[in-house]
C-alpha positions as CSV (number, residue, x, y, z in Angstrom):
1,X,-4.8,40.8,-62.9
2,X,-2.4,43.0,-64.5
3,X,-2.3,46.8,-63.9
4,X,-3.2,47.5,-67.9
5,X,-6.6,45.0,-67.9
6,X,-9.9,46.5,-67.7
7,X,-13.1,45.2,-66.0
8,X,-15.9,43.6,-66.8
9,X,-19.1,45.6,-65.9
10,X,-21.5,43.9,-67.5
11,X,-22.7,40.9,-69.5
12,X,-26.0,40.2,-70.9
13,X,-26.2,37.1,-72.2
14,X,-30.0,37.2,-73.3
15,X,-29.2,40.4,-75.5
16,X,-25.3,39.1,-76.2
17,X,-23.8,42.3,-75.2
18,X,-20.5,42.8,-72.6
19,X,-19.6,46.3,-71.5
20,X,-15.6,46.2,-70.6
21,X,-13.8,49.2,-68.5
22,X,-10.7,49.8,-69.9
23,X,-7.8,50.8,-67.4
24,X,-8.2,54.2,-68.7
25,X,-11.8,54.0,-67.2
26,X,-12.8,54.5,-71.5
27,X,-16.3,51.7,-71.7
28,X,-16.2,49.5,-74.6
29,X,-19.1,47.4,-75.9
30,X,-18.4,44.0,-77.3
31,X,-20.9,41.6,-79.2
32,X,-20.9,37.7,-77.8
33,X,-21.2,36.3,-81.5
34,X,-20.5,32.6,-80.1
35,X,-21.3,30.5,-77.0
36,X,-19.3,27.4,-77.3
37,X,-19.4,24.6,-74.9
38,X,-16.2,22.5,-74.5
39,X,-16.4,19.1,-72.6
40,X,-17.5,21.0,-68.9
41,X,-16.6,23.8,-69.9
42,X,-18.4,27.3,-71.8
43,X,-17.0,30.3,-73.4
44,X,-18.2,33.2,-75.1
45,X,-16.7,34.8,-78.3
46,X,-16.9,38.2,-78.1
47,X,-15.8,41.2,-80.7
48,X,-16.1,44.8,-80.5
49,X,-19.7,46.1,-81.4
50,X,-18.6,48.6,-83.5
51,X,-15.7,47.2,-85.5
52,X,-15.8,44.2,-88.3
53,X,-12.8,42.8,-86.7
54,X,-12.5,39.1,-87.2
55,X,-11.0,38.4,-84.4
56,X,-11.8,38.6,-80.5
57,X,-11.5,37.6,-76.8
58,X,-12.7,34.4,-75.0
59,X,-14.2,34.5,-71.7
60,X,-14.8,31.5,-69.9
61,X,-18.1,31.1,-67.9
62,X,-17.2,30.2,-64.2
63,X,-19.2,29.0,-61.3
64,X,-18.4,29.5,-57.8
65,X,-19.1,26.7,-54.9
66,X,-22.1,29.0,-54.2
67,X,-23.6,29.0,-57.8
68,X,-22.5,32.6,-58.6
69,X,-21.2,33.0,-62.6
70,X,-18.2,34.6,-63.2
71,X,-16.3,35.5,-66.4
72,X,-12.6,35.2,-66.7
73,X,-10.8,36.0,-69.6
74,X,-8.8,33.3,-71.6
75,X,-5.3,33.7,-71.6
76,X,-3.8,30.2,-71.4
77,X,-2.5,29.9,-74.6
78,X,-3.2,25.9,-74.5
79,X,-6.9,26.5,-74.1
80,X,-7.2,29.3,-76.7
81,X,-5.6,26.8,-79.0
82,X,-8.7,24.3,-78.1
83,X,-11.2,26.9,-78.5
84,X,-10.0,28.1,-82.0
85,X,-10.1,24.2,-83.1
86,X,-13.3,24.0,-81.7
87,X,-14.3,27.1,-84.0
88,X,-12.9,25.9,-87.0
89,X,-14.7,22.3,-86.3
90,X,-17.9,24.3,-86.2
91,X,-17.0,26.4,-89.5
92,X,-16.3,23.0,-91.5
């Protein structure tokens, strides 16, 4: 992880929020407005809470060998490419 990414420190999928530490230890709140399942894998759209911003982050849901979820954020350009078709294929 680079020195400038924040943390997650929480995600609630049941009331679609995620709580993000910035480096600057600043808390943001972010909205999961999509859950999108891709072949095996799932991602969740999120945007700031309190912005109108049309675009946001992906996070890809990730389970461990001992069944623990994990969030990673996407930054493989590739698979952000596949998500946003994915989106569009869903706004047709």
């Amino acid at each position: 992880m680079a020195e400038n990414e924040g943390v997650i420190k929480l995600i609630d999928e049941e009331e679609g929020i995620v709580v993000l530490e910035e480096y600057d230890g600043e808390e943001n709140r972010y909205e999961i407005v999509v859950v999108l399942d891709i072949d095996e894998d799932t991602y969740l759209i999120i945007v700031p809470e309190e912005d109108d911003a049309e675009e946001g982050f992906a996070l890809k849901v990730v389970e461990n060998e001992d069944g623990d979820t994990f969030y990673e954020p996407v930054v493989d350009e590739e698979e952000l490419k596949r998500i946003e078709e994915e989106l569009a294929k869903e706004d047709e």
